[in-house]
C-alpha positions as CSV (number, residue, x, y, z in Angstrom):
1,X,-16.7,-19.2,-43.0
2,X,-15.8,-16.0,-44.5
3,X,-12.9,-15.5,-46.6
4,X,-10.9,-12.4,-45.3
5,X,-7.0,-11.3,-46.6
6,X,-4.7,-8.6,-44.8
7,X,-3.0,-5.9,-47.1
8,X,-1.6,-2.8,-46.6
9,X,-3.0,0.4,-48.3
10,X,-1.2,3.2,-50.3
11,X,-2.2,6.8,-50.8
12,X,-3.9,6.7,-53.5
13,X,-6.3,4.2,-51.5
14,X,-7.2,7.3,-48.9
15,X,-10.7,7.2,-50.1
16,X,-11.1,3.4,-49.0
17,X,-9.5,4.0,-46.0
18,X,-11.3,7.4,-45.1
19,X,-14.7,5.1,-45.4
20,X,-13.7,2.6,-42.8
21,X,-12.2,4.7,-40.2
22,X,-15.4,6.8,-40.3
23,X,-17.1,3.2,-40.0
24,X,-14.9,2.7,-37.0
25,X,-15.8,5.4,-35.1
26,X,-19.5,5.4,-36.1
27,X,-19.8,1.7,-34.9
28,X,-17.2,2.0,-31.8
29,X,-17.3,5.5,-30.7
30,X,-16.2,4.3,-27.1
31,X,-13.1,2.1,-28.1
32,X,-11.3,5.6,-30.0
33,X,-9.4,8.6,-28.3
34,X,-10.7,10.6,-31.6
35,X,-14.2,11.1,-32.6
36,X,-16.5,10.7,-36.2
37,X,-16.6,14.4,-36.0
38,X,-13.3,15.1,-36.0
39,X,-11.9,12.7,-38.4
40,X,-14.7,13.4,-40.9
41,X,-13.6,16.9,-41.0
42,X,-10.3,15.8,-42.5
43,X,-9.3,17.2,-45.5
44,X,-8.1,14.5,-48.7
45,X,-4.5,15.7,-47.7
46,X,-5.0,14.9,-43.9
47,X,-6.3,11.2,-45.1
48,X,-3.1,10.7,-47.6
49,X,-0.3,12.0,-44.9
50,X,-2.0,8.8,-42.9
51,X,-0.9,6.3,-45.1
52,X,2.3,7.6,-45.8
53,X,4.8,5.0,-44.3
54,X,7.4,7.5,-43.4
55,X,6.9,11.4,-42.0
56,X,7.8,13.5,-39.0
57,X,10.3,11.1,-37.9
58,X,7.3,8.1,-37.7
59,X,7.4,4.8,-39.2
60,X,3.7,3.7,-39.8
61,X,2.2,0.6,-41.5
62,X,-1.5,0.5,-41.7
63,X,-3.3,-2.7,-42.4
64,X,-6.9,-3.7,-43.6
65,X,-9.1,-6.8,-43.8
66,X,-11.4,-7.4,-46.8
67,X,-13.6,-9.5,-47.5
68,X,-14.6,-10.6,-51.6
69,X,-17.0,-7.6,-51.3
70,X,-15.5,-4.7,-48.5
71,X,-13.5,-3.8,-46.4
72,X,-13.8,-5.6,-42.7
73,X,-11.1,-4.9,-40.4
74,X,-8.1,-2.1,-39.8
75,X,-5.1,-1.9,-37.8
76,X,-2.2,0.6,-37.5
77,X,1.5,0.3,-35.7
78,X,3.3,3.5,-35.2
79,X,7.4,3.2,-34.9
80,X,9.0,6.8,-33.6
81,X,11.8,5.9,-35.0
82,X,13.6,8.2,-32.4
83,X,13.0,5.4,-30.0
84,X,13.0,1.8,-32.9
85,X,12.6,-0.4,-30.4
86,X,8.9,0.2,-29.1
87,X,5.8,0.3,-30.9
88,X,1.7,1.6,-30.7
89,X,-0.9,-0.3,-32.0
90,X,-3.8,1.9,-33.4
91,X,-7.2,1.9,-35.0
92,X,-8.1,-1.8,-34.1
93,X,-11.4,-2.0,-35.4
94,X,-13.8,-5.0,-36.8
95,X,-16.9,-4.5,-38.2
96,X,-19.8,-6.2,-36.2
97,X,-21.0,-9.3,-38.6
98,X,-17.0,-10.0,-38.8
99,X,-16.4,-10.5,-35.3
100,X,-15.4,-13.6,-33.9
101,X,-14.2,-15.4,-36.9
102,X,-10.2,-14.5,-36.7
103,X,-10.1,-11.1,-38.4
104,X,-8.6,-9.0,-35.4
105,X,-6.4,-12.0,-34.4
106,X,-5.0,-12.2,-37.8
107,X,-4.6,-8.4,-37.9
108,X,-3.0,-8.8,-34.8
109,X,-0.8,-11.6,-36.0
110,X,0.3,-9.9,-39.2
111,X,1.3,-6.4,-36.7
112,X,3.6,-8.4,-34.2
113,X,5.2,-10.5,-37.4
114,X,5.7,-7.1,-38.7
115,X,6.9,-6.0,-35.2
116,X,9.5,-8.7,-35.1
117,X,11.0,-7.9,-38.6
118,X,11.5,-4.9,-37.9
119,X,13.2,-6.1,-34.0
120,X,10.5,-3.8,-31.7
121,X,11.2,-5.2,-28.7
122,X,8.0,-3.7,-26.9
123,X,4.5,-3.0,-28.3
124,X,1.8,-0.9,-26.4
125,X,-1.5,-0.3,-27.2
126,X,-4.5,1.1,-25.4
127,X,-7.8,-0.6,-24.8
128,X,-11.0,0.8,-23.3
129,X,-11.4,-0.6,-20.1
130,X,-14.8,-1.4,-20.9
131,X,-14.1,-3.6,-23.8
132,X,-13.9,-7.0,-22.4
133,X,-13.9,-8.4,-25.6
134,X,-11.4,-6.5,-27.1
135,X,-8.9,-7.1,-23.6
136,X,-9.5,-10.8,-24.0
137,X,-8.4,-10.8,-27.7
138,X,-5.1,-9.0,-26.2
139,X,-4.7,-11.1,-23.7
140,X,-4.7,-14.1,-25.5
141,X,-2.0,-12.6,-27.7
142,X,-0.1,-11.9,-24.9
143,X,-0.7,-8.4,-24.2
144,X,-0.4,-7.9,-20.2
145,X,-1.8,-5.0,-18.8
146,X,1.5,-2.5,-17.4
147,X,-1.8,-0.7,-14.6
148,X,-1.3,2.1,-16.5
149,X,-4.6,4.0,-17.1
150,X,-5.4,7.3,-19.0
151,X,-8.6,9.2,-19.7
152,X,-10.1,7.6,-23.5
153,X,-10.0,11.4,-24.3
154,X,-11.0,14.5,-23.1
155,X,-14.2,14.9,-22.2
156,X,-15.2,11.7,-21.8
157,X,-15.9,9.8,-18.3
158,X,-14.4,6.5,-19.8
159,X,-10.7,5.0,-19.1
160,X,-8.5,3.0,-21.3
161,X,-5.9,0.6,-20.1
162,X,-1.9,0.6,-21.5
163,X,-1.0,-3.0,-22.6
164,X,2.2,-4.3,-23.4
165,X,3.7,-7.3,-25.5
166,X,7.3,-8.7,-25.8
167,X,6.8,-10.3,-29.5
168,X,8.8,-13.3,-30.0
169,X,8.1,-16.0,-33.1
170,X,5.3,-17.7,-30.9
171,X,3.5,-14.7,-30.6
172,X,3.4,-14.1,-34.4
């Protein structure tokens, strides 16, 4: 079994992080509602102001798997700290040979533990209805879908679903 920990980055780690978004959206272009394209456009500031933990009235903590050799697996949760007690899950990405072994349930895991410290009360993300996989991982972590539905993102004939979780300490 593969050896995998969970960290978060900082700034100066933009160049890491740059590399396995653009993975992301290479490998999943369907499960994002932003594209290769326009992330890879993103200037070196544009990547930094990403991992900055605090801006434009946002809390944001951004997490990554790695194995011995690379990175595997990334996961964001965004706080508007206008409104502390909800939270989005972003960026939920695994690369291919990595699936299935625990690396987006301990991703998952580390986010709600997170979530709980900080006392969200509700976290939301967004799934492509077409990611059964992806649903089923959410659903197991008790994510219920509110029927909430929105277009993936413009221009595309796909839908993504809203999902919500109460965390509690047996969700973590």
């Amino acid at each position: 079994m593969t050896k995998f920990r969970i960290y978060t980055l900082e700034q100066s780690d933009w160049r890491e992080y740059k590399a396995i978004r653009l993975q992301s959206l290479i490998d999943s272009p369907d499960s994002f509602g932003s594209t290769y394209e326009r992330e890879n456009a993103f200037t070196e500031e544009q990547w930094k102001s990403r991992l900055r933990s605090k801006r434009d009235n946002i809390n944001s903590i951004l997490w990554v798997a790695a194995s011995e050799k690379e990175l595997i697996g990334l996961l964001s949760m965004v706080i508007n700290l206008s409104n502390p007690g909800h939270a989005s899950l972003y960026q939920m990405w695994v690369g291919p040979e990595y699936r299935k072994i625990g690396v987006g349930t301990a991703l998952l895991n580390r986010a709600m533990k997170e979530a709980i410290n900080l006392s969200v009360d509700s976290i939301y993300l967004s799934v492509t209805t077409t990611n059964t996989d992806a649903i089923s991982i959410y659903s197991k972590k008790g994510f219920a879908e509110t029927g909430r539905t929105e277009p993936l993102r413009e221009g595309s004939d796909l839908a993504s679903q809203i999902m919500k979780l109460t965390p509690d300490a047996s969700t973590a």
